[in-house]
Each structure stands twice: as C-alpha cells, then as structure tokens.
N, C-alpha and C positions, 0 to 999 in steps of 0.2 A: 456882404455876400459870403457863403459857406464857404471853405477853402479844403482843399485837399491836399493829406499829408502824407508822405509817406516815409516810414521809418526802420532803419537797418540796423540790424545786430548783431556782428560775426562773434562768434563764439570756435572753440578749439574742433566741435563736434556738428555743427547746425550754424545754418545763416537763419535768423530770423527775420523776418519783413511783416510789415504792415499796414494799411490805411486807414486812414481816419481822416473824419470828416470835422473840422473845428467851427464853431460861429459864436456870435458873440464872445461868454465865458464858460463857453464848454465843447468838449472834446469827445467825440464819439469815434467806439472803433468800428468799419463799418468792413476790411475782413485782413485776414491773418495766417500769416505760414510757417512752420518752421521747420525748414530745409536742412535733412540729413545729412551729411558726409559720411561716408565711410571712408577707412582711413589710407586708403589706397587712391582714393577719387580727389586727393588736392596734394600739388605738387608740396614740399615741404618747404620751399622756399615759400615763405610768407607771400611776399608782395608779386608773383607769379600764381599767387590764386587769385588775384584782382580780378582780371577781365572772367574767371568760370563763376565767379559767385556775382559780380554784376550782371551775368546772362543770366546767371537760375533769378535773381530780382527782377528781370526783364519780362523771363517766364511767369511769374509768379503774377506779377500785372494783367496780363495776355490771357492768364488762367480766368481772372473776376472781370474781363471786358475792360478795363482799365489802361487807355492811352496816357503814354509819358507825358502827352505836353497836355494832360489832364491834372496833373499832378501841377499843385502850386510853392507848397514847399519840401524840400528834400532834407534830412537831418536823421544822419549817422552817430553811432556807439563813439562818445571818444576813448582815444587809448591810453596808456599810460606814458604821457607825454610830457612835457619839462612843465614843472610848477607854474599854477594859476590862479588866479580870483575867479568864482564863481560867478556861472554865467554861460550863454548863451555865443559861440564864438563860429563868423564865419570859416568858411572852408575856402579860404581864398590860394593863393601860389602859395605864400609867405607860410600857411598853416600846413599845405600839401606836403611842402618840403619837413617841415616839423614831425609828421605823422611819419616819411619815413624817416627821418634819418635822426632825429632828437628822443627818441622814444627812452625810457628805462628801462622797459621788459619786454620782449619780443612777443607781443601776443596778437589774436586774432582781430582785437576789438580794433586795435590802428586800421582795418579796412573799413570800418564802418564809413566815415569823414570820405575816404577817398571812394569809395561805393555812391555817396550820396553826390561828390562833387563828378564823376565820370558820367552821371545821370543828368542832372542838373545842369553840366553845360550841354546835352544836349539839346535842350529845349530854351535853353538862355534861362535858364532862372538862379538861385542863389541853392547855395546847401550853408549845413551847419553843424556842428557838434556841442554836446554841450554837457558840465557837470565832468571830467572826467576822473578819472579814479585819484589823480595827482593834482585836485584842487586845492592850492595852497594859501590858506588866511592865517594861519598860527601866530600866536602870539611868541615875540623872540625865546623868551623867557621860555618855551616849549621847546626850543630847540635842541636845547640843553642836554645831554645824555649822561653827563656823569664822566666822560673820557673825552679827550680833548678830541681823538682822531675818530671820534662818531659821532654824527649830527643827528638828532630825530627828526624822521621825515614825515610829510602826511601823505600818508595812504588810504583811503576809506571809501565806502558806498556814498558816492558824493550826490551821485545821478538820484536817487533812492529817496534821501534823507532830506535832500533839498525840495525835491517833489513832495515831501509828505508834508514838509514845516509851511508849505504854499496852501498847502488843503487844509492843514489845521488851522492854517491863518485866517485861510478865508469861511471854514465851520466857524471860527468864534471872533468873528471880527476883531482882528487882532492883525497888529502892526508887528511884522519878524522883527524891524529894528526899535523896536521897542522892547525885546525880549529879552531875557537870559534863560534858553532851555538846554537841557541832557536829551539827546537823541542816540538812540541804541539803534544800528541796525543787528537783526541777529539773523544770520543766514550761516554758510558754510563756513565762511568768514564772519568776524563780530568787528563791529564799528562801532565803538560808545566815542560821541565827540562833543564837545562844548563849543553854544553858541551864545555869543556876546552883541547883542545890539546891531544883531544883522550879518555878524561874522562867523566862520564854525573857527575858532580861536586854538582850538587842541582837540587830537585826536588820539586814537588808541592805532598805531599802523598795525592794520587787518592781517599783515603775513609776520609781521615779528613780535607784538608785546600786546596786553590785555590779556580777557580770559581765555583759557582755551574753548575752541568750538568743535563743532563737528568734524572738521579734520586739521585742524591748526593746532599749534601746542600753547599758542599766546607766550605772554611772560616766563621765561624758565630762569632757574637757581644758576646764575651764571658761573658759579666756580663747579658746579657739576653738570655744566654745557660743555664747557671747554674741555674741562677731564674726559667725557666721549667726543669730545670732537678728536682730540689725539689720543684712542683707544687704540686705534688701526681696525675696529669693528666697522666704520663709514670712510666711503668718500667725501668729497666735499657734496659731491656730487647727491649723494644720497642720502647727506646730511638736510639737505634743503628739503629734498621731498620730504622727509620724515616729520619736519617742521611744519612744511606747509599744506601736507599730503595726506601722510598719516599719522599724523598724531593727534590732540585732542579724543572725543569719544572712541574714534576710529583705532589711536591707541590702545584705549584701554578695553573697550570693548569689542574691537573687532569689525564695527558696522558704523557708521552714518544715517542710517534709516531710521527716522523718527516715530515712524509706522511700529518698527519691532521695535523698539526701544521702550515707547510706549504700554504695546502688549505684554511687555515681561517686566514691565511696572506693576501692569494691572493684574498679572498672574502673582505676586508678590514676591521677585526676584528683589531682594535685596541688595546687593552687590549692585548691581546695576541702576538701582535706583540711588544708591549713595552717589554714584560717579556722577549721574544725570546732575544732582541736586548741588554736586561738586560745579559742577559747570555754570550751574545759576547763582547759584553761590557768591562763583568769580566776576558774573553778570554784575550781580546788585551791587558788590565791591567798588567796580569801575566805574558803577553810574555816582555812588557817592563820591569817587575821589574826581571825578568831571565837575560833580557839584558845587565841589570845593574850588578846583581851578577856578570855578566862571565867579565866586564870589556869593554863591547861592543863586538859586533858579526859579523859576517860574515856573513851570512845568518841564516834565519827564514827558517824551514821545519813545514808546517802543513800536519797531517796523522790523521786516523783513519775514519768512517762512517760518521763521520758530516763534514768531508773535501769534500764530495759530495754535498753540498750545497751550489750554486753560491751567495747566500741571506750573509751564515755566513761567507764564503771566501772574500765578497767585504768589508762587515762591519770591519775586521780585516785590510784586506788592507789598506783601507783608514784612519784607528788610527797606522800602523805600520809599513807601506812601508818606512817611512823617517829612520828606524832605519837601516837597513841593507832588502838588497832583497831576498822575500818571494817566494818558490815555496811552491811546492802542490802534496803530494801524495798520495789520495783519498782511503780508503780501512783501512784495515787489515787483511791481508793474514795468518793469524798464523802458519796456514800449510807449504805454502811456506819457511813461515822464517823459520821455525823448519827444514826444509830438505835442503835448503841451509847452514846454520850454521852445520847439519850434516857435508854435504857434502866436505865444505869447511875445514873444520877444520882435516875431515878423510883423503885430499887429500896431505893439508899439515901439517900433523902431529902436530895440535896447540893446541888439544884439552889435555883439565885438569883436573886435579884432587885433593879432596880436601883431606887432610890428617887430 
C-alpha cells in the first residue's frame, strides 16, 4: 500500500516541509512549502522556535487537506550532532536528548528530528532523521592533521551524496559496497569524499579544508592564516565568518551568484573567469587526491547546484576523465533524500538507533 511522507527542514531563514507519496520503489512529491521567517518572527533561542515552526507544519498540512494521522511516516533534517554511521536513525528519547544537548553547532537543522518527533507522537507513529552533516566512516588514517592538538573531523553533504550514490546504484545496477567512488558535492559548501566498499572513508570538511567555494575559503596557507589571525584586523569572531561566509568567490569577487558570474564570463571579463576556473581548478585537485586516498576509483559522481554548470562540469572533465568515468547528478533535493531514506529504511526495517 502507498505510504505518506512527510518531511521537515529547518533552515536559519525558512522551514521547509513536504509530502510525498512512496510505493513500491519510488517516491513521489505530491506537494511542498517553504516557509519564510523573517527575522524578528522566531525567538532566538533555538529550541524556543520548536512549538511556532511545528504549528506553521501543522498549517502547511491543513493548507493541502492533509490529516496528521494521515501521514505514515515522519522524518526530519538531522543536525549536526555527535559522530555517526550512515544511515537512517530513529527519533526516539535517547536521540531527542542528542539533538539538544550533544550538537556541535547551534544550528536550525537540530529542529528538524524534534519537529518530526512532536508530530509523530501525536498520532502514535515513529519519526526519523537521517544522513546528517556529522556522518562519521573515516578511515583513522584521516584523522591525522599534522598537529597533535587537531583531529580532522568529517563534515560533509552526507544527506545529498548518500542519496545520489543510491540512484546511481540503482541507474546502473551496481552494488555501493562493491565500489570505490569520488563523490563531489559542489554547493555553497564543496564536499569532495571517498567511498570505499560501502564507506565514505575521507572527506574534505566543507567549513575548513578543500577548494574554496562560493563562500568558503577551503584550504589556506597556514603560516599566512595565523599571521591575520593575530593582525588585530579580525576577531575571532569575524575571523570564522570570513572563512565560512565570505571568502571563496564571494572574496574575491564580491558576489556568489552563479547567474552573474556566468554572464561576465560570457561578456569576456577575464579576471573573473580566472578566479572561476581557480575554483575548479581546486575542484579537480581534490577529486584526484580522494582518488588517491581510496586507492583508485571506479567512478567520479559530481552533485549539488554548481553540477548545473556545463563551464564547471567540462573544466573538471577535461583534468579528470583519465581517472575513472565521471557522471553528473545536477541538484540537491534534500527533501527527496530525506523521504526516500525514510521510506526505504521504514519498508525494510533498516532504520537505527543510537544508544
């Protein structure tokens, strides 16, 4: 029988929500919100926006005729929450207590889980979270930084990259743990990770190291980090956002819009197309030194919003088609992912729990 899904995604600016309809093996969205804040309309205590973005999801149902205890499964954004295996993980007490109080970064997405589970029990059914940004398979050997008093952590588009390597799998009937692939996501943040035989083994963390991206600095020349870190030009404070905010093209260009970035390619702004070409550059880099990590690869997947760019797709090709063949999965569905990993995991009972 069809099952009804529905799935949450708190962000800093917008709650998003969703429903989809799942059967057999496939996953239909059948409709979709994404709910504004402005920035006065949620208290700034995090977990004191709970109960106003669970109403506007209440709303949002009520909007399309859609009763709660119509809804069969419930499944929230996870946050960035203490290290994991991938996977699909109940929202039970044990995780509730996790989402608040175990987090690493105070961010929106920890409401997702607790959204889905304030819904969920009222109808008696199950919630879930799944993939979240602190999915942990790394091999030790990665952990390694070079200084004794810094560990490398994984951070990455887990939700994204895990969803795409399940479609590629099943386009080319292919076994994930049979594989060794390089999966790029490339978004605002860039995630180049190696996957070993079913693991993502090493990753690029999306806010400190890899190429820079659209507003990330990635990798910097660390004896001329530190010398501006104690210029007295930054706080610590200001030193982060610069890293994780403004830097990357936003540095040097001024902008993150791929749209104008584009058009003053095509007008033949040179400068601008250097930096661009800098960026993929740094891309193709990191997919070859994943490549190397895993021991050689199978295939290259590229995903996320700048995978719609025939400019950044050909430059990567042409520095990394010789390694193994490259396909291309354009987007990030987040939504999607989140209601298939539900779905899949509720059908065949795969889904976990952390003790």
């Amino acid at each position: 029988m069809p099952k009804l899904i529905l799935a949450i995604n708190p962000g800093s600016t917008s709650t998003k929500a969703a429903i989809f309809k799942g059967s057999g093996e496939e996953v239909e969205l059948l409709h979709a919100k994404t709910i504004r804040h402005s920035t006065d309309s949620l208290p700034d205590d995090l977990f004191k926006q709970l109960p106003i973005r669970t109403q506007l999801v209440l709303e949002f149902l009520k909007e399309n005729n859609v009763k709660l205890e119509d809804i069969d499964i419930f499944i929230g954004r996870g946050g960035p929450i203490i290290p994991l295996e991938s996977g699909t993980y109940v929202v039970d007490e044990n995780m509730v207590e996790i989402l608040k109080t175990k987090y690493t970064a105070y961010h929106p997405s920890l409401l997702g889980g607790l959204i889905a589970k304030e819904l969920a029990d009222k109808v008696g059914k199950m919630a879930f979270i799944a993939d979240p940004v602190s999915v942990d398979e790394m091999w030790d050997w990665a952990r390694f930084s070079g200084l004794k008093e810094i560990e490398r952590k994984s951070l990455a588009h887990a939700l994204n990259i895990k969803a795409v390597i399940r479609r590629f799998c099943k386009n080319k009937n292919l076994n994930y743990k049979d594989l060794k692939l390089v999966v790029a996501h490339l978004g605002g943040g860039i995630s180049v990770t190696a996957h070993v035989r079913g693991q993502m083994v090493d990753v690029n963390n999306a806010n400190d190291e890899g190429p820079f991206s659209p507003e990330r600095t990635g990798t910097l020349p660390v004896t001329q980090l530190v010398q501006l870190c104690y210029s007295g030009k930054y706080s610590e404070k200001e030193m982060l956002k610069l890293i994780t905010k403004k830097g990357g093209l936003v540095s040097y260009l001024g902008t993150n819009d791929g749209k104008l970035i584009e058009d003053e390619i095509k007008k033949g702004n040179k400068e601008w197309q250097l930096v661009y070409e800098a960026m993929c550059y740094q891309i193709s880099k990191e997919i070859g030194a994943m490549a190397a990590a895993a021991g050689g690869v199978d295939y290259i997947i590229i995903t996320g919003g700048l995978a719609r760019d025939e400019f950044l797709i050909n430059f990567i090709k042409n520095r990394c088609s010789w390694i193994a063949p490259i396909e291309v999965y354009p987007g990030e569905d987040e939504m999607l992912a989140l209601a298939e990993a539900a779905f899949f995991a509720s059908n065949k009972k795969s889904y976990k729990t952390l003790n």
